[in-house]
DOLODREN-470200 format. One record per residue (C-alpha): residue number from 1; x, y, z. Coordinates in pm, whole numbers. Layout:
N
<NUM,<X,Y,Z>>,
...
END
This chain:
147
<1,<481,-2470,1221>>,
<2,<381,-2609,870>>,
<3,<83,-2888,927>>,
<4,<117,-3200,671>>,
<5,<-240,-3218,694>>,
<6,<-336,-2893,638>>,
<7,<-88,-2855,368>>,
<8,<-223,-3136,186>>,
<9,<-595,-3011,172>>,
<10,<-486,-2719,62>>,
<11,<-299,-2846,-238>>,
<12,<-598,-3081,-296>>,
<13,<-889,-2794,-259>>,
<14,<-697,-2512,-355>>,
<15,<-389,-2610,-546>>,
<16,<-508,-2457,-876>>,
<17,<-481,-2116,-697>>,
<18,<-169,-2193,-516>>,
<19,<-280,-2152,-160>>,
<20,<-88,-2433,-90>>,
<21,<233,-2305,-216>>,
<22,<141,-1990,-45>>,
<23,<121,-2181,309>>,
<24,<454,-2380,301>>,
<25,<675,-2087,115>>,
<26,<553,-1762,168>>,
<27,<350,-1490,-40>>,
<28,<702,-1465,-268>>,
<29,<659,-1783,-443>>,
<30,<696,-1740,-758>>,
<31,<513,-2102,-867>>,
<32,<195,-1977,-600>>,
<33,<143,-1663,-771>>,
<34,<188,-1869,-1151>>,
<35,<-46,-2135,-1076>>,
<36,<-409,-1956,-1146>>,
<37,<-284,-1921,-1469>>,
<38,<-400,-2255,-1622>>,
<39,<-651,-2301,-1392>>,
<40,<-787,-1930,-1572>>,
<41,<-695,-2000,-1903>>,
<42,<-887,-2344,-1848>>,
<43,<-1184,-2206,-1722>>,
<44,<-1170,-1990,-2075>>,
<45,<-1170,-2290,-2226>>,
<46,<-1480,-2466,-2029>>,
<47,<-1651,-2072,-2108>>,
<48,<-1551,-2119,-2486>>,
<49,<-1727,-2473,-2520>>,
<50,<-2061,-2362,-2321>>,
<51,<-2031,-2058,-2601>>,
<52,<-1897,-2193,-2875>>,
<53,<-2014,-2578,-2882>>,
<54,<-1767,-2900,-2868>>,
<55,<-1604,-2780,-3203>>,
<56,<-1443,-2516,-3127>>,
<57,<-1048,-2619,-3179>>,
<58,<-925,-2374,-2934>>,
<59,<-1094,-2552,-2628>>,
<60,<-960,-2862,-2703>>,
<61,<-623,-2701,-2556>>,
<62,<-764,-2525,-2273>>,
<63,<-953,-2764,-2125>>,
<64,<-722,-3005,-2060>>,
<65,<-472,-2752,-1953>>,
<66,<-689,-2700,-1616>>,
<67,<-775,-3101,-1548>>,
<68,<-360,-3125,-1574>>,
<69,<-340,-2838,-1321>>,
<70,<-635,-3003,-1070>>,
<71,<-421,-3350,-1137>>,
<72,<-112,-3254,-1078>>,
<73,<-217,-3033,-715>>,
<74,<-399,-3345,-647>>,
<75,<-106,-3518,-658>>,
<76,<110,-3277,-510>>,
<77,<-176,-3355,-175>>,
<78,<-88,-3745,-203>>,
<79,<286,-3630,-182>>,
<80,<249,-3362,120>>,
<81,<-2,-3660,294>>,
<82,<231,-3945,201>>,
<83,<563,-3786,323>>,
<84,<729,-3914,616>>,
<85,<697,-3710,985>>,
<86,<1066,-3689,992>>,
<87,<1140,-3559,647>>,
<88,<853,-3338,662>>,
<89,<962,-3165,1002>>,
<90,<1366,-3145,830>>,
<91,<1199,-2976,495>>,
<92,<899,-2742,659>>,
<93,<927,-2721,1054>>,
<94,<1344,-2698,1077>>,
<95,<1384,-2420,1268>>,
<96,<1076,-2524,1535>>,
<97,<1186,-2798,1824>>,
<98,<1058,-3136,1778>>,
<99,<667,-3127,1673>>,
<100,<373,-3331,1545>>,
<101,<285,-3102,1283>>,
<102,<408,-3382,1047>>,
<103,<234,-3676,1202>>,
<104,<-24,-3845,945>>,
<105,<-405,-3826,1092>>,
<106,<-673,-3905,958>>,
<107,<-785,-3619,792>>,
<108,<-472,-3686,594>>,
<109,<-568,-3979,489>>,
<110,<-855,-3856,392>>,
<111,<-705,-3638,202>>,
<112,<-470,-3849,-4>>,
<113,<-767,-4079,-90>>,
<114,<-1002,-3807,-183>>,
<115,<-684,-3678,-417>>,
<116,<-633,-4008,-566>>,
<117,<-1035,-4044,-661>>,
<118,<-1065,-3672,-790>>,
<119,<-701,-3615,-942>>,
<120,<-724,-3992,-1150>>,
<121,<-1079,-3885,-1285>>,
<122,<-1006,-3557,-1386>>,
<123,<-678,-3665,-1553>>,
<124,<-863,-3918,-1764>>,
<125,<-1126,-3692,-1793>>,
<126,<-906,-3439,-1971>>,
<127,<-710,-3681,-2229>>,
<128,<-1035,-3856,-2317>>,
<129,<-1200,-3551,-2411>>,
<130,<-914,-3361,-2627>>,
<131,<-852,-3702,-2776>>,
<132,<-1219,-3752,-2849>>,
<133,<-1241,-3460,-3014>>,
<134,<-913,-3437,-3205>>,
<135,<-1012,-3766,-3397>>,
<136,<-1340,-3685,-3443>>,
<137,<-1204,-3421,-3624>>,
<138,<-976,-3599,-3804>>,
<139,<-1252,-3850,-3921>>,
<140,<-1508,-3528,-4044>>,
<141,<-1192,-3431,-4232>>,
<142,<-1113,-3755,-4444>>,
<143,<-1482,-3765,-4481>>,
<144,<-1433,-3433,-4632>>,
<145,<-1168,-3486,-4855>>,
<146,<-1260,-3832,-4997>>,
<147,<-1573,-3651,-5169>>,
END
């Protein structure tokens, strides 16, 4: 029996490392075992601006590469908590009689709203700060060449 709710705090607390992926589909998932990927190579990149400072060009990637991978588990969690009972039992509980495993609690809701908060901030909080930096640089370099 695969629990909505339980399924959807794991894709909002540990979707970067694919637990969730890991819970509905099995340790052969190829996307479960993938995911930790950009959440590592984004952590490099949080480890290369507390290193190298907020100029370093290379962070500007990485960074946002792990705020897309939070968002986009985050908003796998609204998906798992917004699905219906009855498509979620067809898709995840199929071969188990008639269960409440798919029924939205409250936890799920809690869930879905604590997604929506985190996953939204993060997203924004990536763009804002490759795009901050990006023209930044692009200002210190027409400063640069106009003298």
């Amino acid at each position: 029996m695969k629990n909505k709710t339980l399924a959807a705090w794991l894709a909002f607390l540990g979707g970067p490392l694919g637990l969730h992926r890991f819970y509905l589909h099995g340790l052969r998932d190829t996307l479960g075992w993938l995911l930790p990927i950009p959440t590592a190579l984004g952590l490099y990149g949080i480890q290369r601006v507390q290193e190298f400072g907020l100029d370093d060009h290379v962070s500007w990637v990485l960074v946002p590469v792990l705020g897309f991978t939070i968002a986009g588990c985050a908003l796998t969690a609204i998906v798992y908590g917004l699905t219906d009972p009855e498509k979620w039992n067809r898709r995840y509980n199929a071969s188990q009689p008639q269960s409440a495993a798919g029924v939205t609690r409250w936890a799920t809701v809690f869930a879905v709203v604590l997604s929506l908060l985190i996953g939204t901030t993060v997203l924004m909080a990536s763009i804002v700060y490759s795009l901050q930096r990006y023209f930044e640089y692009q200002v210190e370099e027409g400063r640069r060449i106009s003298q």
